[in-house]
N, C-alpha and C positions, 0 to 999 in steps of 0.2 A: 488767503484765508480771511484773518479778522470779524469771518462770522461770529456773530454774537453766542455765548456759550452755552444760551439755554437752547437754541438752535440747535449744537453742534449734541448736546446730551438729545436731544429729541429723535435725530438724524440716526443716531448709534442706540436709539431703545434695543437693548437684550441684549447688549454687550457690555462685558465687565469693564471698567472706566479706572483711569490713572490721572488724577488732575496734578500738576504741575504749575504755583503762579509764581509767574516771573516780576521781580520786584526791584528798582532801584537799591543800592546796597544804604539802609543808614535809617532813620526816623522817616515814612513818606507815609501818608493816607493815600490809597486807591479811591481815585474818582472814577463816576461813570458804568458803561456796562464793561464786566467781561468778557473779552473777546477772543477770541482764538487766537494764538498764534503759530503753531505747530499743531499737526495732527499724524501719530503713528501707527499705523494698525500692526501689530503681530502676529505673528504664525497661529497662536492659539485664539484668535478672534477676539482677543482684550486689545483696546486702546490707550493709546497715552496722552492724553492733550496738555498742552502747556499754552496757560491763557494769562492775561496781563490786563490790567484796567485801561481805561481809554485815555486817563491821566494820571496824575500821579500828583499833590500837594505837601511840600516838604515842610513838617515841623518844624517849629522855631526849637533853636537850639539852649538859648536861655531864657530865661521869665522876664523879657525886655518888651515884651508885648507885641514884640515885629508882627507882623500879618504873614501867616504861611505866603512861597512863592508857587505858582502854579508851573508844573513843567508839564510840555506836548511832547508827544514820541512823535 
């Protein structure tokens, strides 16, 4: 998958849409584009996509001024 999700909405024009984004558990900024990562069609012709950033930047947890760390999936 990991098509890009303005792709994956263009691809499914006239189909009812269920977005789903999948996110690190805790304080994270989404970097980057949205990307697919699941795609389920159902019986009644609506979809479900569950899509996830390309990266993820975790919040500093106290006012210490650390620098967010960046994580790669």
């Amino acid at each position: 998958m990991l098509a890009p999700e303005v792709e994956a909405r263009a691809a499914l024009r006239g189909h009812p849409l269920r977005f789903s984004v999948l996110a690190p558990y805790g304080a994270w900024i989404g970097c980057g584009a949205l990307r697919v990562l699941r795609l389920k069609v159902n019986d009644d012709e609506s979809a479900d996509l569950t899509v996830g950033y390309e990266s993820y930047e975790r919040l500093p947890d106290d006012a210490s001024g650390k620098a967010p760390e960046a994580v790669r999936r």
